[in-house]
N, C-alpha and C positions, 0 to 999 in steps of 0.2 A: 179613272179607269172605265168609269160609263161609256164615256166618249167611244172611246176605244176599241169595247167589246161592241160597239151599235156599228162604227164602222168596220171591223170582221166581221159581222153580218152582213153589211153591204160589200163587202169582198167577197163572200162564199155565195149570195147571191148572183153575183155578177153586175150588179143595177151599174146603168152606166149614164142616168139622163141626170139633165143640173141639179133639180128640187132635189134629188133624194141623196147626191153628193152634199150639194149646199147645206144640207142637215149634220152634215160629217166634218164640215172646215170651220165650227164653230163664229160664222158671220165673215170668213175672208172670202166668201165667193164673192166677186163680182159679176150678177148676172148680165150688168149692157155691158161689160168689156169683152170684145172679142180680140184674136189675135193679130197683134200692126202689121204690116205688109212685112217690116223688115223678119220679126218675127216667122213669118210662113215661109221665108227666104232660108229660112234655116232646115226646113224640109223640102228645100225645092217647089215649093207651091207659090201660087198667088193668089189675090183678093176673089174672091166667089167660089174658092175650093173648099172643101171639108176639110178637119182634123182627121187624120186616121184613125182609129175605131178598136185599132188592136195594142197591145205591149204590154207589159208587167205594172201591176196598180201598187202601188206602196203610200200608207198614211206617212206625213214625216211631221216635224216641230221645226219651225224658223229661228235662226236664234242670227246675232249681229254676227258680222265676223272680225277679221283683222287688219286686213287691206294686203295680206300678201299676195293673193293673184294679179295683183297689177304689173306686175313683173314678167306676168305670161301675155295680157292679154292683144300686145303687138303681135306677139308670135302666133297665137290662136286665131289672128283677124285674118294673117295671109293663109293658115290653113281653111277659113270656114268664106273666105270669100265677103265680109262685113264687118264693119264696124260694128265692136262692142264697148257696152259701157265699162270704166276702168274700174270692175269691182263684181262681184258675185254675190246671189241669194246662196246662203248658207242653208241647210238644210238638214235634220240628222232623223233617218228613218226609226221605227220602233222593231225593226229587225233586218235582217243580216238578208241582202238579195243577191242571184247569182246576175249579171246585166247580160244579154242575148248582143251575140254579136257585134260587142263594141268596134267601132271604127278605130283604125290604127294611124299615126303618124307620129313624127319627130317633131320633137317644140323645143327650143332652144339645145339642141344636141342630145336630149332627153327621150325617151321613148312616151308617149304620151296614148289615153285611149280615150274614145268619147262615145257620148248615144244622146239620140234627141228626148229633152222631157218637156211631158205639158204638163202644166201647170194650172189646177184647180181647173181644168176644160177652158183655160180663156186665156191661157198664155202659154209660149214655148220657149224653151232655154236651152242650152246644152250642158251636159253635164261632162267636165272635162277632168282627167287627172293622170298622173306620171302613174305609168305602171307599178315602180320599186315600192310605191309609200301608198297605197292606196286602201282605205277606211271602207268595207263595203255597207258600212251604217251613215255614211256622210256625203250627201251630193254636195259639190259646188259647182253651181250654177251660170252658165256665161248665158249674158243675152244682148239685145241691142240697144237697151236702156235698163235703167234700174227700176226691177220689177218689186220689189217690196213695197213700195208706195205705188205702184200702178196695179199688186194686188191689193193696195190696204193692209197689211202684215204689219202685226209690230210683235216685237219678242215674245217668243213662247206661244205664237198662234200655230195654229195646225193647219196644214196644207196638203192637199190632195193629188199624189203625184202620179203619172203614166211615162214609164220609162218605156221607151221603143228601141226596133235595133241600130245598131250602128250602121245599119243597110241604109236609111235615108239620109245620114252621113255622108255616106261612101261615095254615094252618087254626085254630093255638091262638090265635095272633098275635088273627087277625081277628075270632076268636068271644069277645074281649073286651070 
Protein backbone atom coordinates (compact mmCIF):
# COMPACT_ATOMS: atom_id res chain seq x y z
CA UNK A 1 0.00 0.00 0.00
CA UNK A 2 3.08 2.28 0.43
CA UNK A 3 3.79 2.05 -3.12
CA UNK A 4 0.60 3.06 -3.95
CA UNK A 5 -0.35 5.96 -1.69
CA UNK A 6 3.55 7.51 -3.06
CA UNK A 7 2.25 7.04 -6.39
CA UNK A 8 -1.26 9.07 -5.70
CA UNK A 9 1.06 11.59 -4.77
CA UNK A 10 2.66 11.67 -7.86
CA UNK A 11 -0.72 11.69 -9.63
CA UNK A 12 -2.17 14.76 -7.52
CA UNK A 13 1.15 16.30 -8.30
CA UNK A 14 0.93 15.90 -11.71
CA UNK A 15 5.07 15.05 -12.00
CA UNK A 16 5.55 13.65 -15.25
CA UNK A 17 9.51 13.34 -15.79
CA UNK A 18 11.11 9.48 -15.70
CA UNK A 19 13.18 9.79 -12.17
CA UNK A 20 10.14 10.49 -10.21
CA UNK A 21 7.75 7.94 -12.33
CA UNK A 22 10.86 5.34 -12.23
CA UNK A 23 10.41 5.65 -8.24
CA UNK A 24 6.62 4.49 -8.73
CA UNK A 25 7.13 1.14 -11.22
CA UNK A 26 9.00 -0.59 -8.56
CA UNK A 27 12.37 -1.12 -10.98
CA UNK A 28 10.28 -1.88 -14.61
CA UNK A 29 11.26 1.43 -15.88
CA UNK A 30 13.50 1.13 -18.54
CA UNK A 31 15.30 4.40 -18.71
CA UNK A 32 17.52 3.68 -22.37
CA UNK A 33 14.44 2.07 -23.89
CA UNK A 34 12.62 4.47 -26.05
CA UNK A 35 9.68 3.84 -28.25
CA UNK A 36 10.52 1.24 -31.75
CA UNK A 37 9.51 3.17 -34.87
CA UNK A 38 6.87 0.43 -35.20
CA UNK A 39 5.56 1.50 -31.83
CA UNK A 40 5.27 5.45 -32.70
CA UNK A 41 3.44 4.07 -35.94
CA UNK A 42 0.64 3.53 -33.72
CA UNK A 43 0.32 7.30 -32.97
CA UNK A 44 1.16 8.35 -36.43
CA UNK A 45 4.49 9.54 -35.55
CA UNK A 46 8.14 8.79 -36.50
CA UNK A 47 11.73 8.39 -35.14
CA UNK A 48 12.77 12.15 -33.62
CA UNK A 49 9.09 13.02 -32.58
CA UNK A 50 7.84 13.28 -28.86
CA UNK A 51 5.31 11.26 -27.00
CA UNK A 52 2.50 13.35 -26.26
CA UNK A 53 2.41 14.97 -23.09
CA UNK A 54 -1.41 14.73 -22.34
CA UNK A 55 -4.09 11.67 -21.40
CA UNK A 56 -5.30 9.94 -18.30
CA UNK A 57 -2.40 8.51 -15.84
CA UNK A 58 -3.42 5.23 -14.27
CA UNK A 59 -0.91 2.89 -11.83
CA UNK A 60 -1.88 -0.72 -13.09
CA UNK A 61 -0.35 -4.47 -11.94
CA UNK A 62 0.98 -6.90 -14.85
CA UNK A 63 -0.21 -10.14 -14.46
CA UNK A 64 0.38 -13.25 -17.52
CA UNK A 65 -2.66 -13.85 -19.44
CA UNK A 66 -4.44 -16.60 -21.42
CA UNK A 67 -3.51 -16.42 -25.04
CA UNK A 68 -7.25 -15.54 -26.04
CA UNK A 69 -6.49 -12.41 -28.00
CA UNK A 70 -4.81 -14.20 -30.68
CA UNK A 71 -7.95 -14.79 -32.15
CA UNK A 72 -8.42 -10.90 -32.84
CA UNK A 73 -5.16 -9.99 -33.49
CA UNK A 74 -5.43 -10.43 -37.66
CA UNK A 75 -8.46 -8.53 -37.44
CA UNK A 76 -6.87 -5.63 -35.28
CA UNK A 77 -3.73 -5.56 -37.74
CA UNK A 78 -6.10 -4.58 -40.83
CA UNK A 79 -7.89 -2.04 -38.50
CA UNK A 80 -4.33 -0.34 -37.06
CA UNK A 81 -2.40 -0.56 -40.22
CA UNK A 82 0.62 -3.16 -38.60
CA UNK A 83 1.77 -5.94 -37.57
CA UNK A 84 1.13 -7.00 -34.05
CA UNK A 85 2.56 -9.59 -31.85
CA UNK A 86 0.03 -12.67 -31.42
CA UNK A 87 -0.63 -11.98 -27.75
CA UNK A 88 -1.29 -8.93 -25.29
CA UNK A 89 0.39 -7.08 -21.93
CA UNK A 90 -2.25 -7.92 -19.54
CA UNK A 91 -2.73 -5.21 -17.26
CA UNK A 92 -5.30 -4.62 -14.31
CA UNK A 93 -5.65 -0.97 -12.98
CA UNK A 94 -6.19 -0.09 -9.09
CA UNK A 95 -9.36 1.55 -10.12
CA UNK A 96 -12.31 1.98 -12.34
CA UNK A 97 -11.28 4.92 -15.39
CA UNK A 98 -13.72 6.49 -17.71
CA UNK A 99 -11.29 6.30 -21.41
CA UNK A 100 -11.61 9.85 -23.45
CA UNK A 101 -12.87 9.24 -26.71
CA UNK A 102 -12.14 5.82 -27.66
CA UNK A 103 -11.76 4.93 -31.31
CA UNK A 104 -14.61 3.00 -32.86
CA UNK A 105 -14.53 0.09 -35.34
CA UNK A 106 -15.81 -3.49 -36.24
CA UNK A 107 -13.41 -6.54 -35.55
CA UNK A 108 -14.64 -9.64 -36.60
CA UNK A 109 -18.43 -8.63 -36.99
CA UNK A 110 -18.10 -7.27 -33.32
CA UNK A 111 -18.24 -3.77 -32.23
CA UNK A 112 -14.86 -3.10 -30.92
CA UNK A 113 -13.20 0.24 -29.19
CA UNK A 114 -9.55 1.23 -28.69
CA UNK A 115 -7.19 4.33 -27.37
CA UNK A 116 -3.45 4.66 -27.45
CA UNK A 117 -1.50 3.75 -24.21
CA UNK A 118 2.18 4.37 -23.12
CA UNK A 119 3.70 2.65 -21.29
CA UNK A 120 5.98 3.37 -18.18
CA UNK A 121 7.10 6.69 -20.74
CA UNK A 122 9.06 4.26 -23.13
CA UNK A 123 6.58 2.12 -24.75
CA UNK A 124 3.17 2.50 -26.67
CA UNK A 125 0.52 -0.26 -27.03
CA UNK A 126 -3.14 -0.13 -27.90
CA UNK A 127 -5.52 -1.03 -25.72
CA UNK A 128 -8.17 -2.81 -27.55
CA UNK A 129 -11.77 -4.38 -26.48
CA UNK A 130 -15.50 -5.42 -27.77
CA UNK A 131 -17.68 -3.10 -26.40
CA UNK A 132 -20.43 -5.80 -24.89
CA UNK A 133 -17.79 -7.40 -22.25
CA UNK A 134 -15.62 -4.71 -21.38
CA UNK A 135 -13.68 -4.68 -17.57
CA UNK A 136 -12.88 -0.78 -17.13
CA UNK A 137 -10.17 -2.18 -14.45
CA UNK A 138 -8.49 -4.30 -17.31
CA UNK A 139 -6.28 -3.19 -20.21
CA UNK A 140 -5.38 -5.52 -22.79
CA UNK A 141 -2.72 -4.43 -24.40
CA UNK A 142 -1.84 -4.84 -28.40
CA UNK A 143 1.41 -3.82 -29.72
CA UNK A 144 4.11 -4.83 -32.29
CA UNK A 145 6.22 -7.02 -30.28
CA UNK A 146 5.84 -8.41 -26.78
CA UNK A 147 6.33 -5.68 -24.59
CA UNK A 148 6.65 -7.59 -21.18
CA UNK A 149 10.21 -8.64 -21.73
CA UNK A 150 11.03 -5.37 -23.74
CA UNK A 151 9.66 -3.62 -20.40
CA UNK A 152 11.44 -6.17 -18.07
CA UNK A 153 7.77 -7.20 -16.23
CA UNK A 154 7.35 -10.17 -14.77
CA UNK A 155 4.08 -11.02 -12.77
CA UNK A 156 2.79 -8.72 -10.23
CA UNK A 157 5.22 -5.85 -11.19
CA UNK A 158 3.52 -2.37 -11.50
CA UNK A 159 3.49 -0.28 -14.42
CA UNK A 160 2.85 3.09 -15.12
CA UNK A 161 0.26 3.74 -17.67
CA UNK A 162 -0.98 7.11 -19.79
CA UNK A 163 -4.15 6.41 -21.66
CA UNK A 164 -4.83 8.94 -24.57
CA UNK A 165 -7.82 9.60 -26.82
CA UNK A 166 -9.02 7.56 -29.35
CA UNK A 167 -8.32 10.73 -31.58
CA UNK A 168 -4.73 9.51 -32.36
CA UNK A 169 -6.40 6.35 -33.33
CA UNK A 170 -8.87 7.75 -35.52
CA UNK A 171 -6.48 9.52 -37.45
CA UNK A 172 -4.29 6.06 -38.39
CA UNK A 173 -7.62 4.22 -38.31
CA UNK A 174 -9.20 6.42 -41.06
CA UNK A 175 -6.08 7.28 -43.32
CA UNK A 176 -6.45 3.63 -44.29
Amino acid sequence: MKGRAAWLGLFVAGAGNRAQIGQWSHGTMNHDRRPTTEELALLGLTEGLTLPTDGQIALAVYFTGSSTSRAYVKHLERELGLRLFPGTLNLRLYKTIVLCQPSQFVVAGEQWEAVPVILNECAVGVHAWKCVEHDYTFLEVFAPHQLAPALGLKNGDSVFTRMLSGEALHRKITAL
